[in-house]
C-alpha positions, 0 to 999 in steps of 0.5 A: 429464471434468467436467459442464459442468452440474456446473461451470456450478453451482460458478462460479454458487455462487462468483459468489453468494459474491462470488468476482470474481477469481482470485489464482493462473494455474493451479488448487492441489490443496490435498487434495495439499499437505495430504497432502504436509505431513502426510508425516513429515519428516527433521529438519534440523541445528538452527541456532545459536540467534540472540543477543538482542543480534544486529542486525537484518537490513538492508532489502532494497533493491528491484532496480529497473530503475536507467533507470526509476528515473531516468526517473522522478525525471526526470518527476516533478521537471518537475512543478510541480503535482500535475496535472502530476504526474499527467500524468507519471505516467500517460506513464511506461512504467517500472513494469511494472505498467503493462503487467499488465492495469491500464485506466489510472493512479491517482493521488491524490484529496483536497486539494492542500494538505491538511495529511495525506497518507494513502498506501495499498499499489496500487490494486484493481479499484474503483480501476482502473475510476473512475481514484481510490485508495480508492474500494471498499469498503475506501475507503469505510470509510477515509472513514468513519474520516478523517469521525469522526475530523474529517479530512474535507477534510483529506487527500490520499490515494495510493498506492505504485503507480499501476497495480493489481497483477494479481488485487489482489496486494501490489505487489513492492517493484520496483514500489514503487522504480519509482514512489517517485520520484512519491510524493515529488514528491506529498510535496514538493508537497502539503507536508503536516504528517503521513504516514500509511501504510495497510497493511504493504506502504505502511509497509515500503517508506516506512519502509525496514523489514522490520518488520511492521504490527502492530509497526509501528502505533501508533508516530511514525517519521520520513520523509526524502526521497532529498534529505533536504530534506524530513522528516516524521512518520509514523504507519503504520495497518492497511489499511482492506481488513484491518480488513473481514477483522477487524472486531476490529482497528478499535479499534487503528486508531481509536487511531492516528488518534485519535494522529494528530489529536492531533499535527495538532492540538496548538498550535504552540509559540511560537518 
């Protein structure tokens, strides 16, 4: 049996270390995995190798609830302002996130008609707790970028989903599915001139792509509502909350806003 005492001092050196959530249910025996992947293996029958010129996989299409997905598009086109959007969002009983331990719904913060519209992955544990995206350390960096970058009030920035994802993990894209249809009426409303998707979990569902963010950064792609009335540029970023893990990586983030301001304000060509 364990020292109370004994564990009484490891939850207070995890406290000290700024541990406050737990990412998994039940304990990992990480010294049996280890051992366990150190045992010799039978190798398997070698695959034939890939063309160069194959194609690429298709994008898996969320398994949402198709009731909730249509309940939603329903909700969000009765709203004709982002306030009643964001009523609409916090009575929608769809997303199953929303039953996972979330204190309330984010939605958005910024300006109504800012002409960039930055759209983060779901919302952490700061987020849940002041009903805003980006408002922990992550968003306080974020700002920091938008204010030398010259966006200062220039933005409106959201998410994926609207409810935090439990111990902060990425959003499922059944989540994502069930709350796209409020991300596009948020698009539709605001009318911004550029997209920008923070973090990998943002630019795959966005994007519709199996690609990854460090491939994905840097480059213009282009976003279509389910409708097609409505056609953007898009610039997907690194997440704020991985360039605090990899202080190196802000350079490559500075670049793509540095891109993106230089788009937002390029002059218009006479027509």
């Amino acid at each position: 049996m364990l020292d109370p005492r004994a564990v009484e001092s490891l939850i207070a050196f995890w406290a000290d270390a700024g541990v406050d959530v737990a990412y998994a249910d039940a304990p990992v025996d990480r010294m049996a995995r280890g051992l366990e992947a150190l045992k010799p293996k039978v190798p398997a029958a070698l695959a034939p190798p890939t063309p160069i010129n194959a194609p690429r996989p298709a994008f898996a299409v969320a398994a949402a609830d198709a009731g909730a997905v249509t309940a939603a598009r329903a909700a969000a086109a009765a709203a004709s302002t982002l306030a009643e959007l964001e009523a609409a969002i916090a009575a929608f009983d769809g997303c199953e996130l929303k039953r996972q331990g979330a204190s309330r719904a984010v939605f958005a913060r910024g300006e109504p008609d800012a002409p960039v519209m930055v759209i983060g992955e779901g919302p952490g544990a700061d987020e849940d707790a002041q009903g805003a995206p980006f408002v922990g350390r992550a968003g306080k960096l974020l700002d920091k970028m938008l204010a030398a970058a010259g966006l200062t009030g220039r933005v409106l920035i959201t998410n994926t989903v609207f409810w935090r994802p439990p111990g902060n993990r990425t959003p499922s894209p059944a989540e994502q599915a069930a709350c796209a249809p409020f991300v596009e009426r948020a698009i539709a409303l605001v009318r911004p001139k550029l997209l920008m998707l923070a973090g990998g979990a943002s630019a795959k569902h966005m994007l519709k792509t199996s690609e990854g963010i460090l491939s994905l950064r840097g480059r213009w792609f282009e976003w279509k509502s389910e409708d097609g009335a409505l056609e953007l540029p898009v610039l997907p970023t690194l997440h704020p909350a991985f360039l605090l893990r990899q202080p190196a990586a802000k350079k490559k983030a500075w670049e793509d806003l540095m891109r993106l301001t230089e788009r937002l304000d390029r002059p218009q060509r006479p027509s």
